[in-house]
C-alpha positions, 0 to 999 in steps of 0.5 A, spaced: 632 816 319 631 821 314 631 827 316 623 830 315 625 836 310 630 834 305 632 841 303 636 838 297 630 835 294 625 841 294 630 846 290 631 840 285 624 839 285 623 847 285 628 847 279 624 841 274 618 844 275 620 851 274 624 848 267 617 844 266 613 851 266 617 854 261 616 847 256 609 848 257 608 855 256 608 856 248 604 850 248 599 853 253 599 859 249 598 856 243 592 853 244 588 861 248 591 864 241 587 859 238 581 861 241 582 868 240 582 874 234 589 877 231 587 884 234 585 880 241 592 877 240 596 883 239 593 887 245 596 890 251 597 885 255 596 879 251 591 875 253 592 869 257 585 865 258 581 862 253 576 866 248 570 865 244 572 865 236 576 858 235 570 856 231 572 864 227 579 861 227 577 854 223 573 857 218 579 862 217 584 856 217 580 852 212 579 859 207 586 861 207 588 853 207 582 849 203 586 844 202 588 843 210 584 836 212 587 832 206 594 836 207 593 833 215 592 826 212 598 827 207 603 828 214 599 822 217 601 817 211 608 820 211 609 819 218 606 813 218 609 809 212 617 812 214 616 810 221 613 803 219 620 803 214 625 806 219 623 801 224 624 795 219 631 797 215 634 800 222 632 794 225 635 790 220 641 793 220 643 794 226 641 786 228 647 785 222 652 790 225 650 788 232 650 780 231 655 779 224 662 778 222 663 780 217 669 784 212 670 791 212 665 791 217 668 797 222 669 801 216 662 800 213 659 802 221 664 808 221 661 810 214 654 810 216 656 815 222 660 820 218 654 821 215 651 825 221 656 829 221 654 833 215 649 839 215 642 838 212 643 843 207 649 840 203 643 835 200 638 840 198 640 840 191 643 832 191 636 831 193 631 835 189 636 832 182 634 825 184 627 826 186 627 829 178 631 825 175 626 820 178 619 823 176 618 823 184 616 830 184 610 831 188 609 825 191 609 823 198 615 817 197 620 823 195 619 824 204 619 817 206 624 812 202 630 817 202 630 816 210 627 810 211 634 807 214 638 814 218 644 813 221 641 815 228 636 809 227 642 804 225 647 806 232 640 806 236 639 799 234 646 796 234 647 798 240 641 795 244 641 789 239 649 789 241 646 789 249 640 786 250 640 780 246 647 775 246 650 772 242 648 764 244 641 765 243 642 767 236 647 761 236 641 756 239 636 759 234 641 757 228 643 750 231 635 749 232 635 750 224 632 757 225 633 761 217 637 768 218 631 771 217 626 768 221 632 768 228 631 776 226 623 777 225 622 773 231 626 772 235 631 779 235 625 783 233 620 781 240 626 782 245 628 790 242 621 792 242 623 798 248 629 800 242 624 801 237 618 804 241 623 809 242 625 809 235 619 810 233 616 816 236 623 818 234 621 817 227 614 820 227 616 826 230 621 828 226 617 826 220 611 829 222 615 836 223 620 836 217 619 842 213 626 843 208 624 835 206 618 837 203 619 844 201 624 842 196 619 836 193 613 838 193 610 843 188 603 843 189 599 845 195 595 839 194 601 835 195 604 839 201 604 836 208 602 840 214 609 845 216 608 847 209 600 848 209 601 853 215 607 856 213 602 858 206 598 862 210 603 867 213 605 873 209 608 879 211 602 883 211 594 880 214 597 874 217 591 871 221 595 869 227 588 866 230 588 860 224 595 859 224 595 858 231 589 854 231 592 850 225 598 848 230 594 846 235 590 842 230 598 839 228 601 838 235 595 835 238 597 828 235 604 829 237 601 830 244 597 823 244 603 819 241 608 822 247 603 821 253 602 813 250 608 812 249 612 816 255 613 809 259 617 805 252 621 810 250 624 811 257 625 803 257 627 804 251 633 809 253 634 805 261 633 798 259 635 791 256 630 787 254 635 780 256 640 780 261 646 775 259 
């Protein structure tokens, strides 16, 4: 019989939820400072409980930033349309690497790792030349077509692809008279949902959250994402950190419902394989 204490599990219980708290503090915060004025913010001792000026905080934010509600939809239809794009070529790509023969197909492989490897900054400049020279400057496929098949997505497919799915069911399909395109649209796509759950939510929030992207591209406030638009409220001086904080919340809350809804698929899709040979 199990003994009724288990002290072991209670410090490891004891330790997660400390960890848990710390995690969620900022977020906590974040949401009371939305609710309360900058003189309330930066009082002795700082408040902690929820106030009465979040409707102040709105009017503050939508002021300093008139264009917020339509810089909202800009990093929805980003986020949207890169996620959408990502899951597809990263799919496709690693289905191609997981499943075909092909020469210099380590190579290849090899070369797509190696660019993880570089640091973001060596493509600031490459990427504001291209998008010029393309006339994409101030347009939201400058954000979503440069990364819509990232290394990391291509390894994450490859591998579930490579596990999950055997090769003799490819096989049948084509003995069946199954096109390539088809086998992979029907038969491999339906099987790695778990991978490109995890994809996905990946993808979103790196998307939603990317800053330095649009920073180099876009020009106009009309055409920034979200990241941008708050960061254009702050100045060295007479930062109204009650909007700003508001304006977070406003941006953190989809990334909150997405991960709450989608929590069950991305640890099935980092645990599990969708067949089992």
């Amino acid at each position: 019989m199990k003994p009724a204490f288990d002290a072991q599990r209670l410090v490891a219980y004891l330790i997660v939820g400390a960890g848990a708290l710390l995690m969620l503090a900022p977020f906590y915060f974040m949401f009371v400072f939305a609710t309360h004025t900058r003189s309330d913010i930066f009082s002795l001792p700082p408040p902690t409980w929820f106030g009465q000026a979040m409707l102040v905080n709105v009017e503050l934010l939508q002021q300093n930033v008139p264009l917020f509600w339509r810089n909202f939809g800009i990093s929805v239809y980003v986020a949207v349309i890169g996620t959408a794009l990502s899951l597809f070529f990263c799919s496709l790509a690693g289905y191609a690497f997981a499943m075909y023969d092909f020469r210099f197909k380590k190579t290849a492989f090899a070369i797509v790792m190696a660019t993880m490897l570089l640091p973001p900054f060596l493509g600031m400049i490459p990427t504001f030349m291209v998008m010029n020279f393309l006339g994409w400057l101030n347009e939201p496929r400058a954000l979503y077509l440069p990364g819509a098949a990232g290394a990391f997505g291509i390894f994450l497919m490859r591998q579930y692809i490579g596990s999950a799915i055997p090769r003799e069911l490819v096989e049948a399909a084509r003995m069946d008279g199954c096109g390539e395109f088809r086998i992979y649209w029907n038969i491999v796509l339906p099987l790695t949902t778990p991978a490109l759950g995890t994809l996905g939510l990946i993808s979103f929030i790196a998307s939603w959250n990317n800053f330095l992207g649009p920073l180099i591209v876009m020009r106009d406030m009309e055409s920034y994402t979200l990241p941008l638009a708050l960061r254009s409220m702050q100045s060295p001086v007479n930062t109204e950190w009650g909007a700003v904080m508001a304006g977070s919340a406003v941006a953190v809350l989809p990334l909150l419902v997405l991960f709450v809804l989608s929590s069950r698929r991305l640890i099935d899709g980092l645990t599990a394989g969708a067949v089992k040979s």
